[in-house]
N, C-alpha and C positions, 0 to 999 in steps of 0.2 A: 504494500500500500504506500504512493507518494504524501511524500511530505506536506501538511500545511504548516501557513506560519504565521506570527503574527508578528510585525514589525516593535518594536517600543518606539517612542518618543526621541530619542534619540538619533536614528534612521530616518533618513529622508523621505519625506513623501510620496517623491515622482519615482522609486522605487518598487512600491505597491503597483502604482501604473503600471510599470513597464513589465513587473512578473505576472501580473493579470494578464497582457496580451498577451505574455507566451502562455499561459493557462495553468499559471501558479497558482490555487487558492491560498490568499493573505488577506489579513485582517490588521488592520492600523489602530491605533489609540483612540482616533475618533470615531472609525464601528463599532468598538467597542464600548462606546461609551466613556472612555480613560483617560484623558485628557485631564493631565496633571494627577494621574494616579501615582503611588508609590510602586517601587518595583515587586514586590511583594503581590500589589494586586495583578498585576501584567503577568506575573509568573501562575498566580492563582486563575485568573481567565484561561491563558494558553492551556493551562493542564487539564481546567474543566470540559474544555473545547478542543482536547487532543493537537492540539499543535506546538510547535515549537516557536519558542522565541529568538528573533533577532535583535541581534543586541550588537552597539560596538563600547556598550556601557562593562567596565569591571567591577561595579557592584554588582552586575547579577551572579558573577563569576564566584565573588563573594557569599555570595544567599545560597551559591549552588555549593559551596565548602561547607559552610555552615548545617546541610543537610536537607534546605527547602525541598519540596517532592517538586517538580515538572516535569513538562512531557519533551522535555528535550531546548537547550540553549546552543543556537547558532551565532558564534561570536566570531567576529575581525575586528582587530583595528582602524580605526575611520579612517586614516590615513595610508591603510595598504593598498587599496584597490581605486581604481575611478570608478564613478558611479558606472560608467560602460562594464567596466569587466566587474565589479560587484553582479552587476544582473545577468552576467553568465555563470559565475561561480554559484552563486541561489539559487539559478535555474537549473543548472545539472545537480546540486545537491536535492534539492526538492525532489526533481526525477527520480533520482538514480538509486535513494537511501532509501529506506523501511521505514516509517512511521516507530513500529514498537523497536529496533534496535537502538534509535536516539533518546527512548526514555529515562530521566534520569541522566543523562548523561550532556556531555557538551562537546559541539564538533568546533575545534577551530579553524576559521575555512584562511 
């Protein structure tokens, strides 16, 4: 089963876009209703809602040491990728992974 995801607050916008047209399901802070949520609640939506989080935030990285449950944290660097190759590396992660193998767990892309 592919990956969904749910952006944080911290990831760009025009992101969500661009993985929708290639036929990403993602979810942003403002579908969600989150908008200025804490991370804690982002991490508690994605898990409810089986998706993983992206994140280029190291507090979530943090919440995930700590032992918080989610259904999986997709983390980069903001500054490793252009948003160009950002929304290639999402997209073939999305594809290509398991849904239940990211549980609990964090990929660093």
């Amino acid at each position: 089963m592919a990956i969904t995801l749910h952006l944080d607050e911290n990831v760009h916008a025009t992101l969500a876009d661009a993985l929708r047209r290639r036929g990403i399901d993602v979810t942003t802070p403002f579908d969600a209703g989150l908008v200025g949520a804490s991370d804690e609640k982002h991490l508690e939506f994605a898990r409810k809602h089986g998706r993983a989080v992206m994140t280029h935030d190291p507090d979530l990285l943090r919440l995930h040491v700590r032992g918080e449950q989610h259904a999986g944290i997709a983390f980069c660097h903001a500054r490793k990728y252009s948003l160009r190759q950002l929304i290639s590396v999402l997209s073939r992660f999305a594809v290509s992974a398991n849904a239940s193998d990211i549980i609990g767990r964090v990929k660093y892309l």
